[in-house]
C-alpha positions as a Markdown table, in Angstrom:
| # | Residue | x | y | z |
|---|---|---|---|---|
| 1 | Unk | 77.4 | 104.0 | 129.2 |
| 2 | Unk | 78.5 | 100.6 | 129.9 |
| 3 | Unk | 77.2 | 99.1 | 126.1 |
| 4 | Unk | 79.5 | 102.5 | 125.1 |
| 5 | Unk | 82.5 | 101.7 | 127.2 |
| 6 | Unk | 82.6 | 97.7 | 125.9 |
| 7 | Unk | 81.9 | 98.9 | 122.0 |
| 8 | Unk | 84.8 | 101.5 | 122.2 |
| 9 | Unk | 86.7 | 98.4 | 124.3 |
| 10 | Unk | 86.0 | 96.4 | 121.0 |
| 11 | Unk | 86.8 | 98.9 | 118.4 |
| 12 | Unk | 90.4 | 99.9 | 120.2 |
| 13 | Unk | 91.2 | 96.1 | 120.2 |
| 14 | Unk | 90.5 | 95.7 | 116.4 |
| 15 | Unk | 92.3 | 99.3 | 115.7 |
| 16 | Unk | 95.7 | 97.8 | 117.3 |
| 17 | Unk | 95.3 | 94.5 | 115.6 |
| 18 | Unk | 94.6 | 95.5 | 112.2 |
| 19 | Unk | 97.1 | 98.3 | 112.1 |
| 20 | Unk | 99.7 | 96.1 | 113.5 |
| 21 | Unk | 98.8 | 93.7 | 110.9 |
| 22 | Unk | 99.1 | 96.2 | 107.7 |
| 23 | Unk | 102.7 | 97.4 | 109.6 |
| 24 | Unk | 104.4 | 94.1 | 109.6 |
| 25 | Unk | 103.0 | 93.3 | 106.2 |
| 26 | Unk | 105.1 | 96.1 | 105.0 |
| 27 | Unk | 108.3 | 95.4 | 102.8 |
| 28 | Unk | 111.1 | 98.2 | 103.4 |
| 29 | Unk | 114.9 | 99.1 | 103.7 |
| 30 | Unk | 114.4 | 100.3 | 107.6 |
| 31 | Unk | 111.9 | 98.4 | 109.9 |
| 32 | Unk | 112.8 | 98.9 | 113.3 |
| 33 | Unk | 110.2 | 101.6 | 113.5 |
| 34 | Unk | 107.9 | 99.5 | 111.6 |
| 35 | Unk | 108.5 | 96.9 | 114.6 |
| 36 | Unk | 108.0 | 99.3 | 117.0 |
| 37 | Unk | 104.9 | 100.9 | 116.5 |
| 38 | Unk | 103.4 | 97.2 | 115.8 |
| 39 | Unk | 104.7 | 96.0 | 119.3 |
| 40 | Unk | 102.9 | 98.7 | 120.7 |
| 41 | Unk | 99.7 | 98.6 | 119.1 |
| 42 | Unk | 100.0 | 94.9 | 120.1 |
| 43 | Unk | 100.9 | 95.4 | 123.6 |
| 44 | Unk | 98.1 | 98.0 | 124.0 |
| 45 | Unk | 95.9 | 95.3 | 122.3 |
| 46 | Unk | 96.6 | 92.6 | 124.7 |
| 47 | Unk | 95.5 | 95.1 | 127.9 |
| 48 | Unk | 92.7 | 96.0 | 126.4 |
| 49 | Unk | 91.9 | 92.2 | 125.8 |
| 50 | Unk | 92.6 | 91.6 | 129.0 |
| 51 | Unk | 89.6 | 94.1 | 130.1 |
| 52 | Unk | 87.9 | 92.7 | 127.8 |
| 53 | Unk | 87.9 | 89.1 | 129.1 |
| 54 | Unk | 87.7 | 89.9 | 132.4 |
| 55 | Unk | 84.4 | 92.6 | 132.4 |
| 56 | Unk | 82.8 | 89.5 | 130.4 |
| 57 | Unk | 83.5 | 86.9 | 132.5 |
| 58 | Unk | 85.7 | 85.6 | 129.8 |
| 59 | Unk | 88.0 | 84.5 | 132.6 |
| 60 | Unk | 85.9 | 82.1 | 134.6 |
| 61 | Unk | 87.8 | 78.4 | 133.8 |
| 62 | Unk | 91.2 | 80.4 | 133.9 |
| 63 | Unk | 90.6 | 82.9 | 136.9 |
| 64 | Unk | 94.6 | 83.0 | 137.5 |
| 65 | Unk | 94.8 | 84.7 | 134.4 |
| 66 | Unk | 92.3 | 87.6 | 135.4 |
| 67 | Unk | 94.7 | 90.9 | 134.6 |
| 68 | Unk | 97.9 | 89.3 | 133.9 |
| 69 | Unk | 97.9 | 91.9 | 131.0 |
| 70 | Unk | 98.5 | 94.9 | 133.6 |
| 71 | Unk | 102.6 | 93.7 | 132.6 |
| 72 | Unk | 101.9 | 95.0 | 128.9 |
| 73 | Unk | 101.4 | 98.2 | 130.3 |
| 74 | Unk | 104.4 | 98.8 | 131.7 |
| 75 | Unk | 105.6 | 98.4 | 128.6 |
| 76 | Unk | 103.5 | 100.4 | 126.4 |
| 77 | Unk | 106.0 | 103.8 | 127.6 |
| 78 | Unk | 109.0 | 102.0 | 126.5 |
| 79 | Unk | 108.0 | 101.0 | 123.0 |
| 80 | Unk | 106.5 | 104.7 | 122.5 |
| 81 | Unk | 110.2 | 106.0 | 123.5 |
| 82 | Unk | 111.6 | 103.0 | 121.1 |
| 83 | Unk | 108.9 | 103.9 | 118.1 |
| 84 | Unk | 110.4 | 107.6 | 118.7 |
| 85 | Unk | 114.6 | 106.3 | 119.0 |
| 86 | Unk | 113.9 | 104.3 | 115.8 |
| 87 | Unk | 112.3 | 107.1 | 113.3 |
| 88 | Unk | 114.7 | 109.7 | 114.7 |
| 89 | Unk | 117.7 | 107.9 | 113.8 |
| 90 | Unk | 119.8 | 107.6 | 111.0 |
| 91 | Unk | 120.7 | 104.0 | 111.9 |
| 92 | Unk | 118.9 | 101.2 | 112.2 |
| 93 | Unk | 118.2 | 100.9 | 116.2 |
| 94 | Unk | 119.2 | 97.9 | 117.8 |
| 95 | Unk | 117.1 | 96.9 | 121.5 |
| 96 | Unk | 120.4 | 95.1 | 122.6 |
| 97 | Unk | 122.5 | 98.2 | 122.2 |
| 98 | Unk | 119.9 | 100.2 | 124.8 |
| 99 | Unk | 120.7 | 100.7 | 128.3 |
| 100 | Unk | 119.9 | 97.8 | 131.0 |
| 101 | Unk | 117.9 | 100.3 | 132.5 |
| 102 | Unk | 115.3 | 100.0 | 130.3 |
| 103 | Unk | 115.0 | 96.6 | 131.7 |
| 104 | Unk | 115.4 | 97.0 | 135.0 |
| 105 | Unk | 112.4 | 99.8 | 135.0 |
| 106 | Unk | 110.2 | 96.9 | 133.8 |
| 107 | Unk | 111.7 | 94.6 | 136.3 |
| 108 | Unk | 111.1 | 97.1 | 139.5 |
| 109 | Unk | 107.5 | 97.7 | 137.6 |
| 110 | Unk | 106.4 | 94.0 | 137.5 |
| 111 | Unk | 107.8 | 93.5 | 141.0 |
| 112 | Unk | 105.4 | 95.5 | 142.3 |
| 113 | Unk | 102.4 | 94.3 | 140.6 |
| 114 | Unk | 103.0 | 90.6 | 141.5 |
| 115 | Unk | 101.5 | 90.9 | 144.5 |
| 116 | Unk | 98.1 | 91.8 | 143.0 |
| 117 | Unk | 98.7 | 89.5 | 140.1 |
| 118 | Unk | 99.3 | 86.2 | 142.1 |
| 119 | Unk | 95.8 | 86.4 | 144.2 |
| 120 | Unk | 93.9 | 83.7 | 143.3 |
| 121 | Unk | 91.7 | 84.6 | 140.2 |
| 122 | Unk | 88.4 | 84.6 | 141.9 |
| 123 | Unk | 89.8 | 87.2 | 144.4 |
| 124 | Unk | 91.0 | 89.2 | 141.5 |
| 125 | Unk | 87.9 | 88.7 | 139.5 |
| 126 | Unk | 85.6 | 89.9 | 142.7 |
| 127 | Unk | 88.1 | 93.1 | 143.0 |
| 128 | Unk | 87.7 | 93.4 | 139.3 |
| 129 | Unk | 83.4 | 93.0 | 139.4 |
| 130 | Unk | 83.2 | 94.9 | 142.7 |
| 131 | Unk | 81.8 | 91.3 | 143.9 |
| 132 | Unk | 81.4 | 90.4 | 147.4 |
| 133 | Unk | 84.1 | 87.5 | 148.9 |
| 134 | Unk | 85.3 | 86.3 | 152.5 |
| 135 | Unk | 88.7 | 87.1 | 151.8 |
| 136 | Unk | 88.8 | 90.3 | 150.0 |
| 137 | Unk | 89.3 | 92.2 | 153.3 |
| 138 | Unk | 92.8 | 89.9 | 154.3 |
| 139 | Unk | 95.4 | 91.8 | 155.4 |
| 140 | Unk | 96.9 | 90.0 | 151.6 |
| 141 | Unk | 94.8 | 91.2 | 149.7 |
| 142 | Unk | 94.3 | 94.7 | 151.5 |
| 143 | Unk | 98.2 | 94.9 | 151.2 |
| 144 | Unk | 98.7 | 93.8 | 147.5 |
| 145 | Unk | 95.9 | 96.2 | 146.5 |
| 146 | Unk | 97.8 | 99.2 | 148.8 |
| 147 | Unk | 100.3 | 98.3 | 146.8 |
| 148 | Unk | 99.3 | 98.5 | 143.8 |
| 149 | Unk | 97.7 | 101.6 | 144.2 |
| 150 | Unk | 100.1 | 103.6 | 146.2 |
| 151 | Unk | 102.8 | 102.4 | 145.0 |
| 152 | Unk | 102.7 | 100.9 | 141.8 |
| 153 | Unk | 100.1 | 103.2 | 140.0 |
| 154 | Unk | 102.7 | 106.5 | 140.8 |
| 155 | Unk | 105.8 | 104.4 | 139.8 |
| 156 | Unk | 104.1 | 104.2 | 136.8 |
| 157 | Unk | 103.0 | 107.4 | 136.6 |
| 158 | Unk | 106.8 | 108.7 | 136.6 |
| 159 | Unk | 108.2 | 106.1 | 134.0 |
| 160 | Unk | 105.7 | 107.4 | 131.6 |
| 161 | Unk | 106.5 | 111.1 | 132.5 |
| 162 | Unk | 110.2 | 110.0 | 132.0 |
| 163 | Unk | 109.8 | 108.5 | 128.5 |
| 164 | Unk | 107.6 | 110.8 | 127.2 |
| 165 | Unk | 110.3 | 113.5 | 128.5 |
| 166 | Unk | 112.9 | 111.7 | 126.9 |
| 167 | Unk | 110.8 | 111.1 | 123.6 |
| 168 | Unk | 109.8 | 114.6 | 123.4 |
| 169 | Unk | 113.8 | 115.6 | 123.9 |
| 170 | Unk | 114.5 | 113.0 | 120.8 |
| 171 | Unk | 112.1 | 115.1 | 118.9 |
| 172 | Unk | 113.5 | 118.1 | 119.2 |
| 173 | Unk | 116.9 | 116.9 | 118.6 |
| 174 | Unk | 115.7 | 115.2 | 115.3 |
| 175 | Unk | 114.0 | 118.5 | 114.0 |
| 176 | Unk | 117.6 | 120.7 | 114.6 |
| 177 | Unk | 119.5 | 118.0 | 113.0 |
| 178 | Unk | 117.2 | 117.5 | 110.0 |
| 179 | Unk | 118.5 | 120.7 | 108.6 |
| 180 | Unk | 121.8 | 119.6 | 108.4 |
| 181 | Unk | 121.0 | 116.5 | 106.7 |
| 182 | Unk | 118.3 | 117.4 | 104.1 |
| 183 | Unk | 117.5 | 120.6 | 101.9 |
| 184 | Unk | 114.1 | 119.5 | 102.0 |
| 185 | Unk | 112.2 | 118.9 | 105.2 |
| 186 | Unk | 108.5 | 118.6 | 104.4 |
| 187 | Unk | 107.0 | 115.2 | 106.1 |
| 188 | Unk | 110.4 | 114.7 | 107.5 |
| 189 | Unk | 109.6 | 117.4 | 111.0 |
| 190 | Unk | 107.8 | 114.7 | 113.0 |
| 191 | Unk | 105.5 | 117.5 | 114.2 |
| 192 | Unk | 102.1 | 115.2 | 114.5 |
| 193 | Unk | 104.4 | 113.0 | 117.3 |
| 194 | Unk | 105.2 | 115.8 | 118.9 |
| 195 | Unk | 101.8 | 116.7 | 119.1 |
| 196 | Unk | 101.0 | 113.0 | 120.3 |
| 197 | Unk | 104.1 | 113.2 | 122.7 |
| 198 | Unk | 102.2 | 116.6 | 124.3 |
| 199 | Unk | 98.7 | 115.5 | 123.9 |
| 200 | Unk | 99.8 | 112.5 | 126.0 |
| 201 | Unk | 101.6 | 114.5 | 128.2 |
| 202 | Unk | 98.1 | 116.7 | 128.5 |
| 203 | Unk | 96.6 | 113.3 | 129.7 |
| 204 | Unk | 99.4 | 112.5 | 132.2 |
| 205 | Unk | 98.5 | 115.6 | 134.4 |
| 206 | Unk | 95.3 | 114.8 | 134.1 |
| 207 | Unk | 95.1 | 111.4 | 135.6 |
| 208 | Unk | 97.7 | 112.5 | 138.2 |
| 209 | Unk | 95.4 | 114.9 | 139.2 |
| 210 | Unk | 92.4 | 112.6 | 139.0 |
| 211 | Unk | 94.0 | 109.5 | 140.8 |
| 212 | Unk | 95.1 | 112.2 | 143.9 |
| 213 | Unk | 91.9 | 113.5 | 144.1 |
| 214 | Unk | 90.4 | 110.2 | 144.2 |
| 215 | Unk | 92.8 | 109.2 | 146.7 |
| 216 | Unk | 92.5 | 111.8 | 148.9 |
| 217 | Unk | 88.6 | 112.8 | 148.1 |
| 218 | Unk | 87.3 | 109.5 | 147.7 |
| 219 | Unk | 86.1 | 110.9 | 143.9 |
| 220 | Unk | 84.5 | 108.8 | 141.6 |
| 221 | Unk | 86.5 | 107.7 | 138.8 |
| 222 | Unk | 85.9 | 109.1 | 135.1 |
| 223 | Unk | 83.5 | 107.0 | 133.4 |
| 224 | Unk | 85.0 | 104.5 | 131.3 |
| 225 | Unk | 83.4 | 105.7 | 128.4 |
| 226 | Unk | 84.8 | 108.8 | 127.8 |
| 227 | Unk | 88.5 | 107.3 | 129.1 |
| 228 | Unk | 87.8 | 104.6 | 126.1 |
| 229 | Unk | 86.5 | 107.1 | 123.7 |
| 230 | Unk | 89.7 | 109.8 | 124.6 |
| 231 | Unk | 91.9 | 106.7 | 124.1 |
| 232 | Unk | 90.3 | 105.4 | 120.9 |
| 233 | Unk | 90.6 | 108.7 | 119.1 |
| 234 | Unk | 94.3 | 108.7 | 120.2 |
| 235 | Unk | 95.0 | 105.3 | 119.0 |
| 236 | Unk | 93.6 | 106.4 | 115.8 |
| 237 | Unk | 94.8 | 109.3 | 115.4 |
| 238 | Unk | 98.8 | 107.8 | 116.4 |
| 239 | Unk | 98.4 | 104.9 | 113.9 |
| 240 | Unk | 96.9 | 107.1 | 110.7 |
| 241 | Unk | 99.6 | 109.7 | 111.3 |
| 242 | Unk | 102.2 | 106.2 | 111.9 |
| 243 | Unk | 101.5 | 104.2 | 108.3 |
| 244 | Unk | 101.9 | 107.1 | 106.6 |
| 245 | Unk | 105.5 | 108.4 | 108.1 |
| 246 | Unk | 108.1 | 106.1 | 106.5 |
| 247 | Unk | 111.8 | 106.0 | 107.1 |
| 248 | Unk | 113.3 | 109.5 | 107.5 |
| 249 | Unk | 116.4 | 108.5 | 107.3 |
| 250 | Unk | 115.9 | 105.1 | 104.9 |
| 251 | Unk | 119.3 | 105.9 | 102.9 |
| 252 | Unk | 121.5 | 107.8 | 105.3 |
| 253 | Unk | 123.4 | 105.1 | 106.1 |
| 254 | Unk | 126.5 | 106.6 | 108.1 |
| 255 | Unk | 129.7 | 105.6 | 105.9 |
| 256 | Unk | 132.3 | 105.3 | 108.7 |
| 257 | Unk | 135.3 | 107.7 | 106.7 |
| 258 | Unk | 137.7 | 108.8 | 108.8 |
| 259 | Unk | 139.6 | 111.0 | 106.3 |
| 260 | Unk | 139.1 | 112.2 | 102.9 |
| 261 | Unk | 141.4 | 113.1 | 100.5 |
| 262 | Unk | 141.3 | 116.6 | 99.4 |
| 263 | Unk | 143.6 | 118.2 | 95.8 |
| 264 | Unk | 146.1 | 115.4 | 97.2 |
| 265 | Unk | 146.0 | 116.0 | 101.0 |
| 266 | Unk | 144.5 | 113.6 | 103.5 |
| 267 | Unk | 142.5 | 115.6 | 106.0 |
| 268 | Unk | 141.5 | 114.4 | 109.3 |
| 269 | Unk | 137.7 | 113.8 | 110.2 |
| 270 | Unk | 138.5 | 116.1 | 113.3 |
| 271 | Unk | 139.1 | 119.9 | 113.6 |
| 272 | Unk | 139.7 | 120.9 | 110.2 |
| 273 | Unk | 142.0 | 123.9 | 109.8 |
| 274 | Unk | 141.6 | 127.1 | 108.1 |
| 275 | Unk | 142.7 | 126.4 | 105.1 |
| 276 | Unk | 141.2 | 123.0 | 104.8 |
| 277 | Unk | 137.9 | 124.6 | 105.3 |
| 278 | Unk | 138.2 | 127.2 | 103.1 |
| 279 | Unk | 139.3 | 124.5 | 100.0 |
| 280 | Unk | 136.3 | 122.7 | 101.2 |
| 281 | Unk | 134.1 | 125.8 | 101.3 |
| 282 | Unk | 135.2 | 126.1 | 97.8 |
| 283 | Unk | 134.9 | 123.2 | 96.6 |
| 284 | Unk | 131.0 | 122.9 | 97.6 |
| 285 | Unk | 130.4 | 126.4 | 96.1 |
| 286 | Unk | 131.9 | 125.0 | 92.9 |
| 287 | Unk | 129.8 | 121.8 | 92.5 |
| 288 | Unk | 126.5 | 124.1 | 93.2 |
| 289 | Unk | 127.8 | 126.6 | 90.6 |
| 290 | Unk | 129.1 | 124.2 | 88.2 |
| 291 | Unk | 127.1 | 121.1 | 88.3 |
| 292 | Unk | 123.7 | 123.0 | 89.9 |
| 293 | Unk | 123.1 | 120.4 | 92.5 |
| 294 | Unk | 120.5 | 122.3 | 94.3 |
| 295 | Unk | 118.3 | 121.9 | 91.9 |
| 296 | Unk | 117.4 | 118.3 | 93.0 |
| 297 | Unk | 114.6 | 118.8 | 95.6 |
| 298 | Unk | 115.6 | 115.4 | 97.5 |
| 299 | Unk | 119.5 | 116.7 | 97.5 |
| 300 | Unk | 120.8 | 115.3 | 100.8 |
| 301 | Unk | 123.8 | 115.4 | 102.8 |
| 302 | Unk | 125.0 | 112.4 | 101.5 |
| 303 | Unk | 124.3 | 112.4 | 98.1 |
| 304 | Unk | 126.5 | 115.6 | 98.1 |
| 305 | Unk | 129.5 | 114.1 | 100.2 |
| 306 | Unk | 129.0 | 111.0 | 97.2 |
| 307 | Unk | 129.1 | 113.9 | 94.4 |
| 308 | Unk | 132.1 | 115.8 | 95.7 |
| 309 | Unk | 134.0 | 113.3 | 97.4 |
| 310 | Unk | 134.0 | 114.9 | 101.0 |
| 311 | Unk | 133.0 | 113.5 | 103.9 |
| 312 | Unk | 129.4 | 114.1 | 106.0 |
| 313 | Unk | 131.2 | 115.2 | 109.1 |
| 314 | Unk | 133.6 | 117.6 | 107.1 |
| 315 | Unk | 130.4 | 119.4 | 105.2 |
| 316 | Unk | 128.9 | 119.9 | 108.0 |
| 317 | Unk | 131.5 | 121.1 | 110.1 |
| 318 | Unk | 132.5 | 123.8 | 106.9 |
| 319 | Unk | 129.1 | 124.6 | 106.6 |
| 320 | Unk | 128.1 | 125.1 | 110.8 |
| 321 | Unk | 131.5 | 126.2 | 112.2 |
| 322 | Unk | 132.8 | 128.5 | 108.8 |
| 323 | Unk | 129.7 | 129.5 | 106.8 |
| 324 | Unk | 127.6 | 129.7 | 109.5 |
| 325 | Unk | 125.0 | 127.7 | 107.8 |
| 326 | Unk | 123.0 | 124.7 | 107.8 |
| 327 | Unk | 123.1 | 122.3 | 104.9 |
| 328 | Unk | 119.0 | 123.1 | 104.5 |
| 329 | Unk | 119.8 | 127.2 | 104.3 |
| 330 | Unk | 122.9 | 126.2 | 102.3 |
| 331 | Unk | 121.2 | 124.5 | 99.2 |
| 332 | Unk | 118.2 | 126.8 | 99.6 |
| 333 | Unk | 120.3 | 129.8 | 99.3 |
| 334 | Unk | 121.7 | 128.6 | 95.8 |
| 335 | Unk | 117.5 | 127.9 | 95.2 |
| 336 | Unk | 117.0 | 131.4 | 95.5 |
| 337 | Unk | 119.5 | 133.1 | 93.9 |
| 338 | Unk | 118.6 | 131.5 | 90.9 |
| 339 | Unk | 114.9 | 131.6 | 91.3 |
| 340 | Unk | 115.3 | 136.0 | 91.7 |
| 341 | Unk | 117.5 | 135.8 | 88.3 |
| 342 | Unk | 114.9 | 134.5 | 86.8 |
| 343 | Unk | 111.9 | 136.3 | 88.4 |
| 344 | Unk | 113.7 | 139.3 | 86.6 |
| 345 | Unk | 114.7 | 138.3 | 83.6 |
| 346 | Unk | 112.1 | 135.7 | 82.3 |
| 347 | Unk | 108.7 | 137.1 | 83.1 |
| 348 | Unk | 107.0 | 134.7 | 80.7 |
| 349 | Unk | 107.9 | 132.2 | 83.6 |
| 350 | Unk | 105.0 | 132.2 | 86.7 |
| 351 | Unk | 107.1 | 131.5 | 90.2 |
| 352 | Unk | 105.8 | 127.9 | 90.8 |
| 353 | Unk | 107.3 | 127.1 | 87.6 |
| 354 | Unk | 111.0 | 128.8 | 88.8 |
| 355 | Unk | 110.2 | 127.3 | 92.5 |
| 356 | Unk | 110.1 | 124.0 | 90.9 |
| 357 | Unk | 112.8 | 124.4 | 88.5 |
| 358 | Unk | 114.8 | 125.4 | 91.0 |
| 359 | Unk | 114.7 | 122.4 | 93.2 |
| 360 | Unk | 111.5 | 123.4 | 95.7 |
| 361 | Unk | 108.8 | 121.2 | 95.7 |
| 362 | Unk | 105.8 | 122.8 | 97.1 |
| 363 | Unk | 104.8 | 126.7 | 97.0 |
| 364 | Unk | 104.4 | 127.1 | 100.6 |
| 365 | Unk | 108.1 | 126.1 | 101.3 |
| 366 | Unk | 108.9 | 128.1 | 98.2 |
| 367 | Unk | 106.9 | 131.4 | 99.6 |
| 368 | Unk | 108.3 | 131.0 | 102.9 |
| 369 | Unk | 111.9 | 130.7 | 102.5 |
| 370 | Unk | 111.6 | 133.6 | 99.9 |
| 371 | Unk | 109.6 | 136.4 | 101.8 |
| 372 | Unk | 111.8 | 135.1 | 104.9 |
| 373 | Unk | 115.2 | 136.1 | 102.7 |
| 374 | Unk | 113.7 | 138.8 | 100.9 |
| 375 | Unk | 111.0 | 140.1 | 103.1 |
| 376 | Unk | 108.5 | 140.1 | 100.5 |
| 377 | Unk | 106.8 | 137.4 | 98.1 |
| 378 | Unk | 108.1 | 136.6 | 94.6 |
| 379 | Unk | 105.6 | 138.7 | 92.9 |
| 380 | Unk | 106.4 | 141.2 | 94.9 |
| 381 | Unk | 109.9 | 141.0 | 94.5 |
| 382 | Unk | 109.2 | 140.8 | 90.3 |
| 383 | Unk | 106.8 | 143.8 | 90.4 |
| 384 | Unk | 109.1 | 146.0 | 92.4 |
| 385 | Unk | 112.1 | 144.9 | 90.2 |
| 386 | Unk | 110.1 | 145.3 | 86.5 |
| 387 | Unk | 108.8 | 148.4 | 87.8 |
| 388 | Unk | 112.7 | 149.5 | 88.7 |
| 389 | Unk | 114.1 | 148.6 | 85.5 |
């Protein structure tokens, strides 16, 4: 098990270097999540290398060294929050705009691990080995190490709840607010980090429950195989699904209006009025009647404030607060209106043909929002209606 363990020890080393490598390579318009994920997969990188050295005695002329890397892993919570923050918003993130708290988690973190990491190295490196030494049983080192594990190891243990709480909460707010931004949300849902977010979350009660009962029970630990191989896969898994998610929100650059101007009137950005609304309402119908704007599958929120000249903030409000509608049910309504005229009268068409000429771009979103609006498929829907006429 131990040959397994260092393999698997080798292979999540190379996974975070060569992924990080192939992220930072990358060219694009929005990089803070690029930068994020690769400080992670760096971070996690360097604690691994730091088991790494030390299991292989790497750290024998430089014993002081021995598990310095324990400070990347108070880190590794934060960037996984950060990678989350910068992929769910629609401006680029900016560290120095986040809360000192951030910090001063880290700072309370490292705090308690200096005690452990200033023993000399050979005192670590015994600890490490499970190696005999006259002063492993000090009332030093009996206290850093009580420290460390009593204290330290469930301090931990809560930061990472709290950031995958709060990264988990980021997801859900991103998925309600991507259907007022796009009318096409496939690849845009972040569902495979919300699976990561719960799988990790999983593996949190887990070890809780594994580091009490050890505590208490004096249990053996899991072997370090299976931890590396559960770990590995995870890794994987978080940087396959992480190269292919790009920017969600590359080109919904917020642009700042504070009014717009409306037949002649200047509106304010705030609490529109009745009427206002209803002009606004009506314009929007108009441009989807007239100019047929829903049929452009990638139609966003802001390409439509750019085509008719009103605001973000005022669509949405008309469309959430008067229509009762989100700008995703909005432009798919207009989608299938169209697509049931011309189930009915062009049969020669199939209904991927309409689907797509009506601005969906898969059949499965195409099937869905049908039979959800019309409780039945679009053949259905044809038969019933030829059959009718």
């Amino acid at each position: 098990m131990n040959g397994l363990a260092s393999g698997l020890d080798y292979v999540f080393l190379a996974i975070c270097c060569f992924t990080a490598s192939i992220v930072l390579s990358q060219r694009a318009p929005r990089r803070d999540h690029a930068m994020a994920v690769s400080a992670f997969l760096l971070l996690a990188g360097l604690d691994k290398l730091d088991d790494i050295a030390a299991q292989g005695g790497l750290y024998q002329n430089v014993s002081w060294l021995t598990h310095w890397g324990m400070v990347t892993v108070l880190a590794l919570p934060f960037f996984i929050y950060l990678y989350t923050l910068a992929v769910t918003r629609r401006t680029a993130l900016s560290i120095t705009k986040l809360s000192p708290q951030h910090g001063l988690a880290f700072l309370v973190g490292l705090a308690l691990l200096l005690p452990y990491l200033t023993l000399d190295g050979d005192i670590k490196l015994a600890i490490e080995l499970e190696l005999d030494h006259p002063e492993i049983e000090s009332f030093r080192v009996m206290s850093a190490v009580a420290i460390g594990a009593w204290i330290f190891v469930p301090y931990f243990q809560g930061l990472f709840l709290v950031y995958l709480l709060l990264s988990l909460k980021a997801v859900a707010c991103h998925h309600r607010r991507i259907y007022d931004v796009f009318s096409d949300v496939e690849n845009k849902t972040l569902r495979w980090l919300q699976i990561m977010l719960l799988i990790l979350a999983m593996i949190w009660v887990y070890s809780m429950g594994d580091f009490i009962l050890t505590m208490i029970f004096d249990l053996p630990d899991l072997p370090d195989a299976i931890d590396n191989l559960v770990m590995t896969m995870l890794l994987g898994a978080f940087c396959y699904f992480g190269l292919r998610q790009g920017a969600i929100f590359e080109l919904m650059q917020s642009n700042g209006d504070n009014e717009i101007v409306l037949d002649g009137a200047v509106v304010q950005r705030f609490s529109l009025e009745s009427d206002h609304a209803q002009r606004i309402a009506g314009k929007l119908k108009t441009a989807m009647a007239r100019d047929h704007l829903y049929r452009d599958s990638m139609l966003t929120l802001r390409q439509l404030s750019d085509k008719t000249s009103i605001s973000e903030h005022h669509i949405s409000e008309v469309l959430n607060r008067h229509l009762n509608s989100s700008f995703y049910d909005f432009v798919n309504g207009w989608r299938l209106d169209e697509a049931k005229h011309l189930l009915t009268t062009d049969p020669e068409r199939t209904a991927l043909t309409i689907a797509m000429d009506v601005g969906f771009n898969s059949k499965s979103t195409f099937y869905t929002a049908f039979k959800k609006q019309n409780g039945q498929s679009p053949i259905a829907f044809r038969n019933a209606a030829m059959q009718a006429a």
